[in-house]
N, CA and C atoms as a LAMMPS dump frame, in Angstrom:
ITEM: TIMESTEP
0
ITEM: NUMBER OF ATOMS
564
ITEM: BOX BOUNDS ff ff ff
-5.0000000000000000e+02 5.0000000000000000e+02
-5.0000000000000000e+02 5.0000000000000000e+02
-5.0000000000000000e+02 5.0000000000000000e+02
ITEM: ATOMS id mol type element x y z
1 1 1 N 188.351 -274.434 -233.105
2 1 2 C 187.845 -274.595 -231.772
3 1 3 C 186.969 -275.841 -231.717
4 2 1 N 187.145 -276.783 -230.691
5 2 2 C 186.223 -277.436 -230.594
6 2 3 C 185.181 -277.491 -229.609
7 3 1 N 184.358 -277.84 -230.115
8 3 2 C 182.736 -277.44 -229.347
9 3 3 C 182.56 -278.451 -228.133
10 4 1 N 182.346 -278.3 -226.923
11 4 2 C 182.509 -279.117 -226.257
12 4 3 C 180.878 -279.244 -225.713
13 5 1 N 179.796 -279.035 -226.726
14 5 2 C 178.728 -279.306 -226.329
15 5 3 C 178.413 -281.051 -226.094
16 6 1 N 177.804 -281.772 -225.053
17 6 2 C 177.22 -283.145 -224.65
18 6 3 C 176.655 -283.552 -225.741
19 7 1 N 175.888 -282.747 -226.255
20 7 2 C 174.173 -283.045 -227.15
21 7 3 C 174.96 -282.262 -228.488
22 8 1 N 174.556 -283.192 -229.376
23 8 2 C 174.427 -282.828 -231.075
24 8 3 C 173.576 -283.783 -232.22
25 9 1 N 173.18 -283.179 -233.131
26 9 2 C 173.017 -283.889 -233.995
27 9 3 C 174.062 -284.941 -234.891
28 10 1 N 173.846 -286.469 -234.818
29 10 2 C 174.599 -286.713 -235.794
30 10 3 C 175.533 -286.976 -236.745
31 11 1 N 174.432 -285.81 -238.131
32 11 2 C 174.789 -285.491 -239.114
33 11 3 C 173.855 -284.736 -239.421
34 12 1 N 174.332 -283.652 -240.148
35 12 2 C 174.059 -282.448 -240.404
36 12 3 C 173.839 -281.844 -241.626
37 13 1 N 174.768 -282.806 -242.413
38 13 2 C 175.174 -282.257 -243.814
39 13 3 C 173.939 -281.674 -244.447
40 14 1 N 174.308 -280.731 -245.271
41 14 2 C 173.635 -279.437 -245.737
42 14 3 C 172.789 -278.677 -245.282
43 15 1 N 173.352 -278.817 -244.01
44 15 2 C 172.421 -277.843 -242.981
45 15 3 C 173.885 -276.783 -242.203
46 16 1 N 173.618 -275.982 -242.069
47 16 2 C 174.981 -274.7 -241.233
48 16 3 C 174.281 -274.396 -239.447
49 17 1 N 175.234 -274.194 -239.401
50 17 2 C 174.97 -274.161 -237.657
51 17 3 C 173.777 -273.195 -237.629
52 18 1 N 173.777 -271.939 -238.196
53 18 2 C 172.479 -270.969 -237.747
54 18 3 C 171.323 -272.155 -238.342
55 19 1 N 171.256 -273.099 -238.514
56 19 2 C 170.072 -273.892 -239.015
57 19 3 C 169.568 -274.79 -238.361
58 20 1 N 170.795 -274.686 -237.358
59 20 2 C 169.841 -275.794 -236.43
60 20 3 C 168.324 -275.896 -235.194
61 21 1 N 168.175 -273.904 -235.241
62 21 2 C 166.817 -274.124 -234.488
63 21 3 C 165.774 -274.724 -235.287
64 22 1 N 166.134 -274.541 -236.78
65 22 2 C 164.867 -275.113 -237.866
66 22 3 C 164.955 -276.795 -237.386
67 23 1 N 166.659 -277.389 -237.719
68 23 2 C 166.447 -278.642 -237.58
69 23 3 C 165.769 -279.304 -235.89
70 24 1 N 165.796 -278.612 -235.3
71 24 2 C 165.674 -278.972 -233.487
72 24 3 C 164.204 -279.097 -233.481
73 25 1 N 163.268 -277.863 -234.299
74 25 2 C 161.685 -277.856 -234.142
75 25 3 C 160.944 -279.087 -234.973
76 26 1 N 162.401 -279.528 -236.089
77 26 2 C 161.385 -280.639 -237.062
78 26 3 C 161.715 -281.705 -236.242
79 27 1 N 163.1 -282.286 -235.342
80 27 2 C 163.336 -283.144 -235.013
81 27 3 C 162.151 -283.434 -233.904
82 28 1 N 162.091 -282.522 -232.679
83 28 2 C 161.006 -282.342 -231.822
84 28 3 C 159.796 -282.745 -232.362
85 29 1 N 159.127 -282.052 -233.277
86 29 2 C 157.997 -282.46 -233.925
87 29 3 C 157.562 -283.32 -233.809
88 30 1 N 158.422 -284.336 -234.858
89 30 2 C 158.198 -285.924 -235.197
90 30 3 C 158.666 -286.586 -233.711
91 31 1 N 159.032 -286.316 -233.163
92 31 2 C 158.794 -286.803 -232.066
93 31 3 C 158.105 -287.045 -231.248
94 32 1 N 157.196 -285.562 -230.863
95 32 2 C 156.081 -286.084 -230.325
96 32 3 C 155.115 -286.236 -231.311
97 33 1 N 155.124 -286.594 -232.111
98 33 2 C 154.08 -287.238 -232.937
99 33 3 C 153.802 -288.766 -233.341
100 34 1 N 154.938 -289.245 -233.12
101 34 2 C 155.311 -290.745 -232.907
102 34 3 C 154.574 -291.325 -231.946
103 35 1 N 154.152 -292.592 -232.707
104 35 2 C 153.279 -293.177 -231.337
105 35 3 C 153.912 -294.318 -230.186
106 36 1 N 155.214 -294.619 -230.639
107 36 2 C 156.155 -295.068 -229.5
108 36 3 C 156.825 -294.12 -228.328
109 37 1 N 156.322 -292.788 -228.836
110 37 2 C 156.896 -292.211 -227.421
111 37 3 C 156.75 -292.034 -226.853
112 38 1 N 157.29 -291.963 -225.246
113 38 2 C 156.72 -292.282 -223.543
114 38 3 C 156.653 -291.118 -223.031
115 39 1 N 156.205 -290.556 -221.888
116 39 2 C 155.771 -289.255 -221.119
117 39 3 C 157.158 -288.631 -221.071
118 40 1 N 157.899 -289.774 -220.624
119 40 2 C 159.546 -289.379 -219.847
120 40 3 C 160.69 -289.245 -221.108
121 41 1 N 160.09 -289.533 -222.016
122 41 2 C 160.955 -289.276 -223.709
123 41 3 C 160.358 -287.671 -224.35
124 42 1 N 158.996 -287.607 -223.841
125 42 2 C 158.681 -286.089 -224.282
126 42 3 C 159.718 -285.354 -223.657
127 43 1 N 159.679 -285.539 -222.145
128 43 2 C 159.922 -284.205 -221.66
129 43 3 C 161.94 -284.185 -221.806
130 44 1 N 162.252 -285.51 -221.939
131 44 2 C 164.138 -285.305 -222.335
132 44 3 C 164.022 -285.151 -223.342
133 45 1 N 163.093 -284.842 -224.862
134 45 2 C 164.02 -284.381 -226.07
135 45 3 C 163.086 -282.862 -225.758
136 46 1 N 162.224 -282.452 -225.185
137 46 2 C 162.121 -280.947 -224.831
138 46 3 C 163.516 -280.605 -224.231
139 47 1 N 163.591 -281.089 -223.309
140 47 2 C 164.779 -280.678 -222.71
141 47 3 C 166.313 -280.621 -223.218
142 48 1 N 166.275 -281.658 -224.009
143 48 2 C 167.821 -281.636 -225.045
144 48 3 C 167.189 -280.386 -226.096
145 49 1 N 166.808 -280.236 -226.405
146 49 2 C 166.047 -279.093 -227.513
147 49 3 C 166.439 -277.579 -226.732
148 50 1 N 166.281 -277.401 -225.555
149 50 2 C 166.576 -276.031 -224.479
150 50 3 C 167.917 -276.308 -224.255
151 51 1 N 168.352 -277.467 -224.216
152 51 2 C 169.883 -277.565 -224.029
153 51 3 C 170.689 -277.417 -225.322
154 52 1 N 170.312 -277.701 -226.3
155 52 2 C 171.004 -277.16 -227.764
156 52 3 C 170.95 -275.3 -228.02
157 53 1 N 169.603 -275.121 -227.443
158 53 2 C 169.698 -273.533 -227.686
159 53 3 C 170.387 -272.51 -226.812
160 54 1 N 170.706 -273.227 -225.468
161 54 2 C 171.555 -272.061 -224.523
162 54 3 C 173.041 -271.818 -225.54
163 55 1 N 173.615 -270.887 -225.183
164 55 2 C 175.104 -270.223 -225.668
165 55 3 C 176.197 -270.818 -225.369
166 56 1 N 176.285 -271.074 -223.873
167 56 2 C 176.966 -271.518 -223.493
168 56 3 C 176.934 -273.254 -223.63
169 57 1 N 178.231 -274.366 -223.507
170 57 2 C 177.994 -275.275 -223.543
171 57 3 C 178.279 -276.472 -221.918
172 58 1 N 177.692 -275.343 -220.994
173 58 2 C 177.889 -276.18 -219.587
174 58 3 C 177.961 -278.044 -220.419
175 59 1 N 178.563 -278.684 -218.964
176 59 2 C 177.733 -280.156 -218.765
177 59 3 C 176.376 -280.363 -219.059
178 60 1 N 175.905 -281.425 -219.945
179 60 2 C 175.199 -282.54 -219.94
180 60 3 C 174.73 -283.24 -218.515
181 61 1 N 174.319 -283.182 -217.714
182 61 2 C 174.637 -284.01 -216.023
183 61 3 C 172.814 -284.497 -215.737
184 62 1 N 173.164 -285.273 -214.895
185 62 2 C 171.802 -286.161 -215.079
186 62 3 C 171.102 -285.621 -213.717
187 63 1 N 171.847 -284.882 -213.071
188 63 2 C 171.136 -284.013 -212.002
189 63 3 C 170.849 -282.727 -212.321
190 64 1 N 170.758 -282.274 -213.122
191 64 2 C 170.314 -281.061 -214.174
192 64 3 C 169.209 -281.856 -214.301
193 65 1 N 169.062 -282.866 -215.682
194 65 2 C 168.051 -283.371 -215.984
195 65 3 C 167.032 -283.981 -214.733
196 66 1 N 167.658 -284.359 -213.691
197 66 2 C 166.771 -284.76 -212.321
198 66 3 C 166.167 -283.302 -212.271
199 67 1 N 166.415 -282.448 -212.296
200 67 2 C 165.725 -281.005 -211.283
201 67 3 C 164.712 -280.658 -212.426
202 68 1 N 165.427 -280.926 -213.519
203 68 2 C 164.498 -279.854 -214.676
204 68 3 C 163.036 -280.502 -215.133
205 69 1 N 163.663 -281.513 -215.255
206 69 2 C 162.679 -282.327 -215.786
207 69 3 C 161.925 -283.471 -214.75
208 70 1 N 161.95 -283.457 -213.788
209 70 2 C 161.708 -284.762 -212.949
210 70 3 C 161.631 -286.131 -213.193
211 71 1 N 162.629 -286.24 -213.51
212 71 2 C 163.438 -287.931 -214.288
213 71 3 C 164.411 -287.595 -213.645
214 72 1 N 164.043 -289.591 -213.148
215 72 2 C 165.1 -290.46 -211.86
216 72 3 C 166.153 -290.616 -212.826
217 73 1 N 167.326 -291.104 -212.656
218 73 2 C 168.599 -291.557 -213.998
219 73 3 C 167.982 -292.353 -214.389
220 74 1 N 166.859 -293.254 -213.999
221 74 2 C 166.542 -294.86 -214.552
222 74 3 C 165.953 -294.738 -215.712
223 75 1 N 164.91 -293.282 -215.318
224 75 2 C 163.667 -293.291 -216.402
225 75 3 C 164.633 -292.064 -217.634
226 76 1 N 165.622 -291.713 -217.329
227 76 2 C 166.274 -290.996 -218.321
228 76 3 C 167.28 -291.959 -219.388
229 77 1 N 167.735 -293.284 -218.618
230 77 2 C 168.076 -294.774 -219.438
231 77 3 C 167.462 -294.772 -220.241
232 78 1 N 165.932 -295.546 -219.86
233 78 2 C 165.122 -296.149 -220.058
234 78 3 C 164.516 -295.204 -221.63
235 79 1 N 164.366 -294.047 -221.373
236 79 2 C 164.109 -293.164 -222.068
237 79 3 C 164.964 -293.344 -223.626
238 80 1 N 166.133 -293.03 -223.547
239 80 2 C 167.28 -292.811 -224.4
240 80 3 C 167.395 -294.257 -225.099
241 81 1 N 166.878 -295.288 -224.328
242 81 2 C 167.005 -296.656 -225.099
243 81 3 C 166.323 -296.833 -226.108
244 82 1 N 164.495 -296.462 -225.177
245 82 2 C 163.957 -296.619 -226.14
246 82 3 C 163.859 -295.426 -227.475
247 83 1 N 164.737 -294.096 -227.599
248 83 2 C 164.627 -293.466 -228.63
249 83 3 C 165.744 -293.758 -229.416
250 84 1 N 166.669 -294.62 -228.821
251 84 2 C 167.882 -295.429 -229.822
252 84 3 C 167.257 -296.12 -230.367
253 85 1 N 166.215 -297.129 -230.148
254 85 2 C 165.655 -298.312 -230.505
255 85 3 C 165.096 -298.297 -231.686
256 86 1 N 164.207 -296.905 -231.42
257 86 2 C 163.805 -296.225 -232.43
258 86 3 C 163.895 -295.289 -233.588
259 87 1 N 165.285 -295.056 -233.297
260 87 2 C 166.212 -294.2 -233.991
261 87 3 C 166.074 -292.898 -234.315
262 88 1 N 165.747 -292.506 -233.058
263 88 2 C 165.834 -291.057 -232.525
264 88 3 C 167.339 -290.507 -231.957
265 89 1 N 167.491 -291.193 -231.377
266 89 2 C 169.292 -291.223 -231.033
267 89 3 C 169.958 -292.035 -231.48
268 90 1 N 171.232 -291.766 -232.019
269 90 2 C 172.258 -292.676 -232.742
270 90 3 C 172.922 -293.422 -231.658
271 91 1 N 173.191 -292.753 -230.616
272 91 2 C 174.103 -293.234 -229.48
273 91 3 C 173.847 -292.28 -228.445
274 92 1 N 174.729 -292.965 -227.085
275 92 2 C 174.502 -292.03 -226.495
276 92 3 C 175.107 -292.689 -225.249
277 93 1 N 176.173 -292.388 -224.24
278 93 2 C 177.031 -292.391 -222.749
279 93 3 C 176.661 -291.772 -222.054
280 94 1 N 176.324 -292.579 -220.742
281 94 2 C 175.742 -292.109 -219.42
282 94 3 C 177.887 -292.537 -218.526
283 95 1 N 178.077 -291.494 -218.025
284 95 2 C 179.531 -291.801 -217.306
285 95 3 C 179.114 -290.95 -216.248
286 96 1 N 178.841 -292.205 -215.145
287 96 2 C 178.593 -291.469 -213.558
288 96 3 C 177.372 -290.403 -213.875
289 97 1 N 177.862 -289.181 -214.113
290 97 2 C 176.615 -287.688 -213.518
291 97 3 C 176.368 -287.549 -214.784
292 98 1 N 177.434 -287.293 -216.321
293 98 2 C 178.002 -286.748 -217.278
294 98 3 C 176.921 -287.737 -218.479
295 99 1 N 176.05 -286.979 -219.26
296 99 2 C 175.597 -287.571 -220.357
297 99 3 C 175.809 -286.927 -221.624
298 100 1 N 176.434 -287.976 -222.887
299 100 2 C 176.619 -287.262 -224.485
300 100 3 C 175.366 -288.247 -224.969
301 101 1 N 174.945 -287.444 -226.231
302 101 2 C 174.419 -288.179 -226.946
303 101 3 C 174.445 -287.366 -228.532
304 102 1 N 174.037 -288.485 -229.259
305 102 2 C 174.064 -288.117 -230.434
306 102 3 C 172.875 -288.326 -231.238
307 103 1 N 171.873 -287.053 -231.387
308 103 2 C 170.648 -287.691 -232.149
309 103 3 C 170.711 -287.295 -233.544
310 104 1 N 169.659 -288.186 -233.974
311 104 2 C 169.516 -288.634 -235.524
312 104 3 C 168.598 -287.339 -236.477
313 105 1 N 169.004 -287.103 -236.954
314 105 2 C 168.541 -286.438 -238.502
315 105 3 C 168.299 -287.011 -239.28
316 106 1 N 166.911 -287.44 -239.753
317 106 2 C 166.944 -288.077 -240.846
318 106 3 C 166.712 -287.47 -241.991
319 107 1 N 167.034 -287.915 -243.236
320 107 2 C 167.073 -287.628 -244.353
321 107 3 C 165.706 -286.549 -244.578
322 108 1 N 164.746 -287.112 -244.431
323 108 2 C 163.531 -286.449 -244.09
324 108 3 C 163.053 -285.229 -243.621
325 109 1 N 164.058 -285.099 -242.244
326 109 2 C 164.265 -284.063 -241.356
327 109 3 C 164.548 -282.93 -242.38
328 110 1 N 166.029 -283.611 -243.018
329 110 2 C 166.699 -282.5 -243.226
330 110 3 C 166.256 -281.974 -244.525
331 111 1 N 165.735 -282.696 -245.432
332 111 2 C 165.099 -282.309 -246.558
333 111 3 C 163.454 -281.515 -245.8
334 112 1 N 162.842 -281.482 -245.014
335 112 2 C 162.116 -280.252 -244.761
336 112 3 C 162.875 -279.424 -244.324
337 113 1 N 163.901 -279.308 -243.508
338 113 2 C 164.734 -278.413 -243.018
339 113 3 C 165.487 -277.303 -243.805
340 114 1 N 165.587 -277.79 -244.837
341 114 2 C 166.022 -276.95 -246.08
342 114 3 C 165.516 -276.877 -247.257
343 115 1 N 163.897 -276.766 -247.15
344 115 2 C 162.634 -276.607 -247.79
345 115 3 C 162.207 -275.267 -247.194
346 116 1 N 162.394 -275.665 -245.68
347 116 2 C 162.032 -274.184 -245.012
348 116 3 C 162.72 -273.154 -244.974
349 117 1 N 164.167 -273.516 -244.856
350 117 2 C 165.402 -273.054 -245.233
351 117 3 C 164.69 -272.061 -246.263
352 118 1 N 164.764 -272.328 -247.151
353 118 2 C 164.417 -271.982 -249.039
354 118 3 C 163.436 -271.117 -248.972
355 119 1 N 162.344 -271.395 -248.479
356 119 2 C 160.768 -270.607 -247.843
357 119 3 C 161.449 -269.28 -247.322
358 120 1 N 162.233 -269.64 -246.497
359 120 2 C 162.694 -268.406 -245.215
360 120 3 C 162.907 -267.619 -245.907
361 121 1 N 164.214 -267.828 -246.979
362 121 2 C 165.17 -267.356 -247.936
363 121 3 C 164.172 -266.67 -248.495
364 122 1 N 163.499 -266.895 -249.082
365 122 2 C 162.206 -265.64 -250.01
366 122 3 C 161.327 -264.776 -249.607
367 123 1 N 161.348 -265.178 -248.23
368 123 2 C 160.06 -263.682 -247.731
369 123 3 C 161.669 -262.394 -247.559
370 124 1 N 160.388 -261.48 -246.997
371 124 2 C 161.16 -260.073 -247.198
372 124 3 C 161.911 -260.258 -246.381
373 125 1 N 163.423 -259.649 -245.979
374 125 2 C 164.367 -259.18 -244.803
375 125 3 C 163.726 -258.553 -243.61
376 126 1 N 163.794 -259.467 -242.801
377 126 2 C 163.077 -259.59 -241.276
378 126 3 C 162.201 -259.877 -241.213
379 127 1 N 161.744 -260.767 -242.11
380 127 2 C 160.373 -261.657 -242.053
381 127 3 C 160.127 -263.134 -241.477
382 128 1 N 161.84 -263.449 -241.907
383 128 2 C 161.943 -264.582 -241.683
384 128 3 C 162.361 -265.012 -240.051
385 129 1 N 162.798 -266.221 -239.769
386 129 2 C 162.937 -266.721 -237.899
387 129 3 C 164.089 -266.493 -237.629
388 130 1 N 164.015 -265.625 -236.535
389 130 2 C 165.878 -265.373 -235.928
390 130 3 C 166.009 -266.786 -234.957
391 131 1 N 167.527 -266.848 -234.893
392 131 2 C 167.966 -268.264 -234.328
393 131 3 C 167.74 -268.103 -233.099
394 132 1 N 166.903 -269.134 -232.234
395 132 2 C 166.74 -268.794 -231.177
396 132 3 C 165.789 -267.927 -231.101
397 133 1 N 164.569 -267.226 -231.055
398 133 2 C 163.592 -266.33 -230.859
399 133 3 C 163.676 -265.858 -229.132
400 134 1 N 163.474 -267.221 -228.689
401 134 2 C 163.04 -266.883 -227.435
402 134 3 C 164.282 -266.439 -226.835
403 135 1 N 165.575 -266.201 -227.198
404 135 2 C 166.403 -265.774 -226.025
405 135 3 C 167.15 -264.782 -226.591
406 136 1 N 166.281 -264.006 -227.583
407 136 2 C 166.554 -262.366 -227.812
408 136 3 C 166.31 -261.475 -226.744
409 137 1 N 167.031 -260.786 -226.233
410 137 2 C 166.499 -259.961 -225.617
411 137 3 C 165.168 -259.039 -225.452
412 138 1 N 164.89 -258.385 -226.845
413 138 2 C 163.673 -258.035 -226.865
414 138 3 C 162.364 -258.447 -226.626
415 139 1 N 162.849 -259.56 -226.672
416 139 2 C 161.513 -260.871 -226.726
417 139 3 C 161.405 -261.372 -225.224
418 140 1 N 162.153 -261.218 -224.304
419 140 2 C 162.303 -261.818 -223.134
420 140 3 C 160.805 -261.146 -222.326
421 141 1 N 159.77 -261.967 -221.466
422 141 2 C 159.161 -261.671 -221.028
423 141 3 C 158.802 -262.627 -219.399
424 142 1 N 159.463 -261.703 -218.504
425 142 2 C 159.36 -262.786 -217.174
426 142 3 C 157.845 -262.756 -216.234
427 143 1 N 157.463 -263.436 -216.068
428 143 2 C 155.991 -263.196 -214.815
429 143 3 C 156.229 -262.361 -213.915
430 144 1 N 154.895 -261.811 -213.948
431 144 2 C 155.086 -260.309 -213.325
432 144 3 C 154.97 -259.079 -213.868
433 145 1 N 155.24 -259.099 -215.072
434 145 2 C 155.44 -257.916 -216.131
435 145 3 C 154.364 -257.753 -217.049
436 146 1 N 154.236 -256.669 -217.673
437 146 2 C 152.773 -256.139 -217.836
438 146 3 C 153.492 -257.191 -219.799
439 147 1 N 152.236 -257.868 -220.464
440 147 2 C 152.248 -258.285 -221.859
441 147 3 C 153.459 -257.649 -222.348
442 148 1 N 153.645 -257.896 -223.257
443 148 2 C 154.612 -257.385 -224.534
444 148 3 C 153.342 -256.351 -225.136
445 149 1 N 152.165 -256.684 -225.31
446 149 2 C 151.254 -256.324 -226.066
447 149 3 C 150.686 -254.998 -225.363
448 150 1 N 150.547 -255.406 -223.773
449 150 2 C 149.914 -254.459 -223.239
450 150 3 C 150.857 -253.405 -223.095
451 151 1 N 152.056 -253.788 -222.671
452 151 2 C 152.639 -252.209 -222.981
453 151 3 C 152.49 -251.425 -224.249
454 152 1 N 152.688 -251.754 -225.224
455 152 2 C 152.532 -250.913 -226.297
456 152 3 C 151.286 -250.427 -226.753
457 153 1 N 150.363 -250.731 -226.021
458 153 2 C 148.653 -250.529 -226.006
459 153 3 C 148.867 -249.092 -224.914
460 154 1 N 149.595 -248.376 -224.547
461 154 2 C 149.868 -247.599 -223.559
462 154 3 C 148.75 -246.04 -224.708
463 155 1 N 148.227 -245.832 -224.228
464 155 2 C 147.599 -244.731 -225.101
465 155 3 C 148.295 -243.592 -224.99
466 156 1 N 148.401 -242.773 -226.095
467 156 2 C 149.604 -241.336 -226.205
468 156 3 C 149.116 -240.192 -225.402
469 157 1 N 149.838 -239.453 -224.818
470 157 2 C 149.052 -238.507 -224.433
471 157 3 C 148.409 -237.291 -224.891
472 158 1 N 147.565 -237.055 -224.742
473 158 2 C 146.309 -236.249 -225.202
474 158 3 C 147.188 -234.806 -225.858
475 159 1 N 146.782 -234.323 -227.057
476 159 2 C 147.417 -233.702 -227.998
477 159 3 C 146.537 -232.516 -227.772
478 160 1 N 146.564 -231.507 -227.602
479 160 2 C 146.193 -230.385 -227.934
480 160 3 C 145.608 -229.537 -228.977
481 161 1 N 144.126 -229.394 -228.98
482 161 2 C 143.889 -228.274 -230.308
483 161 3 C 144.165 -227.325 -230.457
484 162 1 N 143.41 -226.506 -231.402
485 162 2 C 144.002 -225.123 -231.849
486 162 3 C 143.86 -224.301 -231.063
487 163 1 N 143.246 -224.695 -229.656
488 163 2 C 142.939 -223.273 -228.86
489 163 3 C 143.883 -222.95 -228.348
490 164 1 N 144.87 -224.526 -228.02
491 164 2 C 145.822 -224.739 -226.986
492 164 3 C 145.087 -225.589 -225.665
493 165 1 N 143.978 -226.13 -225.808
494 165 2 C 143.168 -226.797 -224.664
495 165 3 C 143.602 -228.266 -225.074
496 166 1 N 143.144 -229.08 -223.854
497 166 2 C 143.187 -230.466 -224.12
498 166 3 C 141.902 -230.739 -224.511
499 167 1 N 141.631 -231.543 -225.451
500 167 2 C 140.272 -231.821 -225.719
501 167 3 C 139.845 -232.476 -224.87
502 168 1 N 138.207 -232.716 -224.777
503 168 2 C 137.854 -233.157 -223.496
504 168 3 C 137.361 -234.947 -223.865
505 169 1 N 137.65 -235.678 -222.53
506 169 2 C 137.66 -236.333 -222.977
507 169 3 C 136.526 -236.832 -223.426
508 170 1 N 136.67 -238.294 -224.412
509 170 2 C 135.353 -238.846 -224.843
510 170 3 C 134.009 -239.093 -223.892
511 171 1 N 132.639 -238.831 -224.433
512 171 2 C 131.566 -239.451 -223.432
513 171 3 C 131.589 -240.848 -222.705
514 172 1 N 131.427 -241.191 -221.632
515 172 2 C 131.204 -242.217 -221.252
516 172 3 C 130.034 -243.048 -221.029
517 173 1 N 130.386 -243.971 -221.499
518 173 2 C 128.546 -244.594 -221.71
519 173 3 C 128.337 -244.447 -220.097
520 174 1 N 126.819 -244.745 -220.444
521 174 2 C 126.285 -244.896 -218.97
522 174 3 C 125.847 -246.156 -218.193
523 175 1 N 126.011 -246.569 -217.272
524 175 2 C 126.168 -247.677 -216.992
525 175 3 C 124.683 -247.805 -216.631
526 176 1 N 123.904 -248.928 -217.421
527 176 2 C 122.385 -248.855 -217.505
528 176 3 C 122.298 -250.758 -217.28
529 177 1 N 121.348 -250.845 -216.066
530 177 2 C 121.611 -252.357 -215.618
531 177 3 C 120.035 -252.846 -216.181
532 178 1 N 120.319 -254.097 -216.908
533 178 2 C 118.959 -254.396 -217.386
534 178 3 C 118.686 -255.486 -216.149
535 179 1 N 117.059 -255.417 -215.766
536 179 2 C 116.401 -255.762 -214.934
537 179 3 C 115.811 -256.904 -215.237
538 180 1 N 116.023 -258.315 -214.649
539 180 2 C 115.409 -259.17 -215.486
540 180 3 C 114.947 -260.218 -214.271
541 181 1 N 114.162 -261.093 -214.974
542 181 2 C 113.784 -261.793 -213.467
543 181 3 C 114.728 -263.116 -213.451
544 182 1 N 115.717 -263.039 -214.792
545 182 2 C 116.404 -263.984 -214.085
546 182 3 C 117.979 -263.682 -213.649
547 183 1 N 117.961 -262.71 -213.088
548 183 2 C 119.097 -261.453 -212.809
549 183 3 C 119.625 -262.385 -211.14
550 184 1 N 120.777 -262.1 -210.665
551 184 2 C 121.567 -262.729 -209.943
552 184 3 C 121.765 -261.776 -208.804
553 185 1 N 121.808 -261.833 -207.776
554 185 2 C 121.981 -260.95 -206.979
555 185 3 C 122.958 -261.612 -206.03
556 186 1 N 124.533 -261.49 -206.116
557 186 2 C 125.381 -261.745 -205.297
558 186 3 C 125.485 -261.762 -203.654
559 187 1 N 124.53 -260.576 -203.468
560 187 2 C 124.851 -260.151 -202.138
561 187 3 C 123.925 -260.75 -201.142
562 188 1 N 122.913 -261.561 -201.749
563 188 2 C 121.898 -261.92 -201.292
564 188 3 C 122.22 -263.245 -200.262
């Protein structure tokens, strides 16, 4: 089958496809850590980075990148030149709407990439990073919805002693207001 994804790395070698969220976070990294890179180069290799991790391999299209990211086509050029220049991208075709590109792995990359690889490999079974984290289901959390955390903070319900009663509940402190003269009075 061939992959008809826009965006890839490269070269890859000794790295396997489940490896590429490792390689995507080191490539990202050094990226924004570089001191040649521009506001409008952050936010297109964030964005090629979310576009490597969806499932599906829609279009590449530069009106995607207009909505998502708010980059004109000029500053998405301008962008891609200067991370060719710099050899962040190997290449890369703008045709009409339709953009491929091909970014760089460097040797570097990939030798941490399969350092961590190796790391992963030795902690216990399910210790290590599932591909993709964020678009597990379990993990999905939309605005609006109570924490991940706070739900499971849900307290059990009250267990019964030997009488068969509910125990009662704990004392409640008492709400005791200290009086001070440099105390605030809202209502005032």
């Amino acid at each position: 089958m061939i992959d008809q994804r826009r965006l890839r790395f490269s070269d890859i070698v000794g790295l396997e496809r489940h490896d590429l969220p490792l390689a995507c976070e080191i490539w990202l990294e050094d990226i924004y850590r570089a001191p040649w890179i521009s506001r409008e180069a952050m936010k297109l290799c964030a964005y090629f980075v979310r576009y490597m991790s969806r499932p599906d391999a829609n279009a590449l299209t530069l009106r995607e990148i207009e909505s998502q990211c708010q980059l004109s086509p000029d500053d998405v050029r301008k962008a891609l030149v200067l991370m060719r220049s710099f050899g962040a991208v190997e290449a890369f075709v703008i045709d009409r709407n339709d953009i491929r590109v091909g970014l760089t792995l460097s040797y570097h990359q990939r030798l941490r990439a399969l350092e961590a690889k190796h790391r992963f490999a030795q902690l216990p079974a399910g210790a290590g990073p599932t591909p993709w984290p964020w678009l597990a289901e379990e993990h999905k959390w939309l605005p609006g919805q109570a924490a991940p955390a706070a739900a499971a903070a849900v307290p059990p319900a009250p267990s019964k002693n030997e009488n068969g009663d509910a125990p009662a509940p704990p004392p409640s402190p008492s709400p005791v207001k200290a009086e001070t003269e440099d105390s605030f009075d809202p209502g005032l």
